[in-house]
N, C-alpha and C positions, 0 to 999 in steps of 0.2 A: 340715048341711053347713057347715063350713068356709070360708068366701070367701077371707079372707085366703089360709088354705093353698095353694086351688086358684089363687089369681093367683099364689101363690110357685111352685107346682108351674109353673103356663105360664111362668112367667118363666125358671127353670130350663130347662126343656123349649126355648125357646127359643135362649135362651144356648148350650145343647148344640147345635140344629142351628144357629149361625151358625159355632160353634168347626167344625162336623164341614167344613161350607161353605168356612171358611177352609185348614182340611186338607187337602182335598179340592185348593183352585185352588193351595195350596204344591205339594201332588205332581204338578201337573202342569208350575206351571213349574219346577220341578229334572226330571223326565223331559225335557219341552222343550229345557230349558237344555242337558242330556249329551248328547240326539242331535244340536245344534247344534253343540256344539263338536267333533265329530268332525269328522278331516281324513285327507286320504290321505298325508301326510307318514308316513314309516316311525316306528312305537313306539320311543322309546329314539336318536333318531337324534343321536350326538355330534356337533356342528361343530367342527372344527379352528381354532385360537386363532391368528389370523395378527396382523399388526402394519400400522398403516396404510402405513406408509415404505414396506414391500416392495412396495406397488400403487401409490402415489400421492406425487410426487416434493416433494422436502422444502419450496420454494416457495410448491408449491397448495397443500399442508399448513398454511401458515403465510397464505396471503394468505385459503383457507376459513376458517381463526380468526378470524382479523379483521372479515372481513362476519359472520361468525353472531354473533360476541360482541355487535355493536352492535344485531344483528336480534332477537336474544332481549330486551335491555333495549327496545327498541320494542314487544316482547309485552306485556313485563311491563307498562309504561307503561300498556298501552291497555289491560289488565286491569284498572291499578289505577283510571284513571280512568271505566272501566265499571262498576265497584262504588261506587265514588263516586258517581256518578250516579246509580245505579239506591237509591243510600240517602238521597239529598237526594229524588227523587220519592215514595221510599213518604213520608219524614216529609211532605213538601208534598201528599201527594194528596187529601185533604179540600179542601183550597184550590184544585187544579187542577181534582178534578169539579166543584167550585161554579162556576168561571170559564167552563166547558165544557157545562153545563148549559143553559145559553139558546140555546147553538148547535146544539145534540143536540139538545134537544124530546124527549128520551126516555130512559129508561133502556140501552138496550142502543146507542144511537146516539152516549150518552153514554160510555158507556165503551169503543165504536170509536175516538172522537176521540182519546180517553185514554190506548190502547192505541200506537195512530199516533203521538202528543206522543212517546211513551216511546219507541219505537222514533228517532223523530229527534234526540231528545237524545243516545241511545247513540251515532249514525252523526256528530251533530256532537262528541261529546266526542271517541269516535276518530279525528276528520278527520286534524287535526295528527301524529299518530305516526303514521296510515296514509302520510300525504305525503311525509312523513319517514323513510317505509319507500321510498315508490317515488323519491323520492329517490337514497336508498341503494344500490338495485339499478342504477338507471341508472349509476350512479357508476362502479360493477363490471361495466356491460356486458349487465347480465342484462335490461335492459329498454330499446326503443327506443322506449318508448310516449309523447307530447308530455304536461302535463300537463291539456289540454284535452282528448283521449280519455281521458285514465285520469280526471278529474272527473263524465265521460259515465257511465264503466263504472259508479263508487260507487254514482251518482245514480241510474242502472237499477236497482243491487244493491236501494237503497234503497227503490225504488218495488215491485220482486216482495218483499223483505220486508214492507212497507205492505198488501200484497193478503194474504198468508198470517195478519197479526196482524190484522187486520181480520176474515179468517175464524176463527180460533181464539176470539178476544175473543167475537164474535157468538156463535158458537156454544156456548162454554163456560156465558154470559151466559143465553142463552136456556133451556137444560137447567137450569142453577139453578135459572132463574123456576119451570121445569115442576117439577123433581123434587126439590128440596130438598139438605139438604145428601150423598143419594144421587147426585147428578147427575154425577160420575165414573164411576161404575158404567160410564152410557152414553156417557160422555165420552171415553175410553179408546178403547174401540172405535170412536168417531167421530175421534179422532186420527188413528189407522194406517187409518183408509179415507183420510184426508185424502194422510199421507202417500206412501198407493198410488198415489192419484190424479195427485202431485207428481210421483214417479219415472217413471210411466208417460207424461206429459205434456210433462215435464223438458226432450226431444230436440227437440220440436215447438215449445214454446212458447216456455220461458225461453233456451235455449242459444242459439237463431238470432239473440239480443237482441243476443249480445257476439262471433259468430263465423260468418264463410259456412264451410259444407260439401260439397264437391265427393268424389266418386269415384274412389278411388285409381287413379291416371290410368295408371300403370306394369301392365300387363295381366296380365306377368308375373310380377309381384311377387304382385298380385292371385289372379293362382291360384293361386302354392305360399303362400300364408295360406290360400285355400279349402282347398288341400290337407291343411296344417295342421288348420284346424276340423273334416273327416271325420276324422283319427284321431284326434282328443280329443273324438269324437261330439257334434261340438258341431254346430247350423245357423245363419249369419249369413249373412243376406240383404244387408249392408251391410257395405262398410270402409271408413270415408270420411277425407278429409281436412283439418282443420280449419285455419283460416287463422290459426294463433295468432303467425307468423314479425310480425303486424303490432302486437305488444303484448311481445312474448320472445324472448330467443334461445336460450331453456331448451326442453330436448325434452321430450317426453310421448306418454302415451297412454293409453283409459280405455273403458272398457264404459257405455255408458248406456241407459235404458230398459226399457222390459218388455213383451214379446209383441209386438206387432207396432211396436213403436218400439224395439227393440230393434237397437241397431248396435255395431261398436266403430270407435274414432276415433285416428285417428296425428295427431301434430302435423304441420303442412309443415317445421317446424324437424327432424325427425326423418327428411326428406326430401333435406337439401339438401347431402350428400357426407359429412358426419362421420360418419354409422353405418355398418357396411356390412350389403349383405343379410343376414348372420347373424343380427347383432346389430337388427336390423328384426325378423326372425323371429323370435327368441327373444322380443322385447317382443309381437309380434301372440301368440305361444302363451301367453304368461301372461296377457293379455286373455281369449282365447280360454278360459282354464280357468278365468277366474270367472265366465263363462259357462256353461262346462259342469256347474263345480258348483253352480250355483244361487247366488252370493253376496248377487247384490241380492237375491233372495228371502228371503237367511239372513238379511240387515240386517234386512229390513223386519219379519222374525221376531223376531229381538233386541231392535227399537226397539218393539215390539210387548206383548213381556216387561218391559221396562223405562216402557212408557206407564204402565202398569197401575200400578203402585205412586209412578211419579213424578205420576200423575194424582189419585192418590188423595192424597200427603201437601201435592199445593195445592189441593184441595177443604178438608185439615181444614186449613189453616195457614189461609185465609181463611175459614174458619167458622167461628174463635174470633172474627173483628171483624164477622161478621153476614151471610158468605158469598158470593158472585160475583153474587148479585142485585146487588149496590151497588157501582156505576162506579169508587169510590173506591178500591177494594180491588183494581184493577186493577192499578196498577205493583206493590204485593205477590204478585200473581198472577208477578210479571215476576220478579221476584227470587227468590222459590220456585222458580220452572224455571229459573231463571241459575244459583243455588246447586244445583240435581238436577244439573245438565247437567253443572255445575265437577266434582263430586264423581264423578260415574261417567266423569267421561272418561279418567283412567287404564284402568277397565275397557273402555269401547270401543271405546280404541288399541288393548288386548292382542287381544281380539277381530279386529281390523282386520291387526294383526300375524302373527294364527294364519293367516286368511283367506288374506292375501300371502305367507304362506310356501307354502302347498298352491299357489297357482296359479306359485309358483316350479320347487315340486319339479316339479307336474305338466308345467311348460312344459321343463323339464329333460328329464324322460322323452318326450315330443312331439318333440323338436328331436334328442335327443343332442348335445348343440351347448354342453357346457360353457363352450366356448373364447368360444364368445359371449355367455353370460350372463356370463361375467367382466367380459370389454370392456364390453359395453353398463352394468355399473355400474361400470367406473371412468370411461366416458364421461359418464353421469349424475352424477357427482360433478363434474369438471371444469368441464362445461357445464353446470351450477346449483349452483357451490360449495356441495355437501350435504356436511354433516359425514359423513366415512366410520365414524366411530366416537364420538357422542355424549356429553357423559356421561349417566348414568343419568335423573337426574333430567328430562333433554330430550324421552327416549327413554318414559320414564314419564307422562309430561303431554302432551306434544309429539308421540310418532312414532306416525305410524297403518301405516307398514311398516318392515322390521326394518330399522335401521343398512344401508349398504351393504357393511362388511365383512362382516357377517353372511353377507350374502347373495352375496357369493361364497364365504365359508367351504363354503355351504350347494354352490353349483358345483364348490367343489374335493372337497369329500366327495361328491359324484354321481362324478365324475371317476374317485377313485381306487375307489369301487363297481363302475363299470363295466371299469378295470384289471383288479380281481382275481375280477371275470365272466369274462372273456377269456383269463386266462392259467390258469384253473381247468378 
């Protein structure tokens, strides 16, 4: 017998089943991935090319330019000085685990501490173009917040990120120790339980930090929204109203939660005479339809699909310098998921974009109420100088729902659908 042969032969033998392995988990996330992307938006559905002037008078037009032009280079700013940052710590991280080291007593406590540093250096670089952001807003009105609340708000943000990297750090740390540089494998799937854990907890924990919640007080309003949710088969035990009049004078509204924290939430800014019932309704039905279709659950799917291979390429990017067992290789840990995160966010916007179109259309067909999904985004432009029409580039990086002319294009085309229903 052959030895050599027979360990060529298992080695082979091998090789085949990890290729089959790897084929195997490709077809399922591209099946994954297709039944995801389905929407109940009509196949083939043209929007009609309108022009912002026709909806939004040439002043707003012009005074929107001016806040977004200066709020994009504050993006940019705080980008570039977050890559900056995050590439002075990977070079300095030998020298910050040594520093760190006496105070940790440990390997996985050391590269908590480690993890924490990294995250406060990000949250101090962007301090200044944050301020300078809300600045900015106050300037235009969009913000009545003092800047002693809004310091609160960061400094909270700061501390549930501190709790989340602490738990990732710890745990990615700990699977290394156990499984080598397999420790993705389990990492992945211990992410998106993390994540579940977040969303589901979101309502209870972190939100009550920065906002009181009360029950939409208006009874009547309250029941034709219930009314709403039976015929878009949706169940919401809750529609509350979130105190954000004391930080913005921008409207909103948003679904949070899962299963039994599951609510959807109105601004009191979205309360207080500038909408009218219509345009209230139409926003409670597009709430109501990423509800109905499952969207936080589709995220969590998505970010689920995308754990998997963004987990796996910072397992090997840190196991060419000796792998997550070693604290040092923490802030590269940081920059691997900074750089995944940069890079697919085009794709998560679109994603995000598909998502808001369906609970458009669907809020469209729920309401019949064109006339207010118009209004209610040229009121959302007005009262949050939103660019009604983008350039691309914004809308590519930048927009996680479509442009607002879109999205009346998308009302105007419901519109003349249900016209040539009616006279057919």
């Amino acid at each position: 017998m052959n030895v050599r042969e027979d360990g060529d032969a298992h080695r082979r033998r091998a090789t085949l089943a990890k290729g089959a392995v790897v084929l195997a988990l490709g077809a399922v996330w591209i099946v994954s991935a297709a039944l995801l992307w389905r929407t109940e938006v009509p196949r083939g559905l043209q929007l009609p090319r309108l022009e912002p002037q026709d909806y939004f008078p040439a002043d707003a037009l012009e005074r929107i330019g001016d806040f977004r032009r200066v709020s994009r280079i504050l993006f940019l700013v705080s980008l570039a000085l977050e890559i900056t940052v995050l590439a002075v710590l990977v070079w300095k991280a030998g020298w910050l685990a040594d520093r760190l080291a006496e105070l940790g007593r440990g390997r996985i406590r050391t590269g908590v501490l480690l993890g924490i540093a990294v995250a406060v250096a990000l949250w101090l670089a962007v301090l200044p173009p944050a301020a300078a952001s809300h600045w900015w807003r106050r300037r235009y009105g969009l913000s009545e917040q003092g800047y002693d609340g809004w310091l609160r708000d960061v400094a909270v943000s700061l501390g549930v990120q501190a709790v989340l990297v602490a738990i990732a750090v710890a745990g990615a740390m700990w699977l290394a120790g156990k499984l080598g540089a397999q420790w993705w494998l389990a990492g992945a799937p211990a992410l998106v339980a993390v994540a579940v854990l977040f969303v589901l907890a979101q309502p209870l924990v972190v939100q009550p930090l920065f906002n009181r919640f009360e029950p939409l007080a208006n009874r009547e309003l309250a029941g034709r929204i219930t009314e709403l949710a039976r015929s878009e088969g949706v169940e919401v035990d809750r529609v509350l109203v979130a105190d954000a009049s004391r930080r913005t004078t921008t409207a909103n509204a948003y679904v949070a939660g899962l299963g039994p924290t599951k609510r959807v939430v109105l601004y009191d800014t979205m309360l207080d005479g500038r909408f009218t019932e219509g345009e209230i309704l139409s926003v409670s039905a597009h709430e109501l339809a990423h509800v109905g279709r499952s969207h936080l659950w589709k995220g969590l799917a998505w970010f689920a699909l995308l754990a998997v291979p963004g987990v796996f390429l910072l397992a090997w990017v840190t196991e060419r310098g000796g792998g997550l067992v070693e604290p040092r290789l923490v802030p590269l840990g940081f920059a691997v998921a900074f750089a995944f995160v940069l890079l697919t966010q085009p794709f998560q916007n679109l994603l995000s974009r598909r998502y808001e179109a369906e609970a458009d259309w669907l809020a469209l067909s729920a309401t019949r109420d064109p006339e207010s999904a118009i209004g209610v985004e040229r009121r959302f432009v007005l009262t949050s100088l939103g660019d009604p029409d983008p350039p691309a580039w914004v809308t590519y990086w930048l927009g996680t729902h479509p442009p607002a002319l879109e999205r009346i294009a998308m009302a105007v085309e419901f519109r003349s659908r249900e016209a040539a229903r009616a006279g057919s």
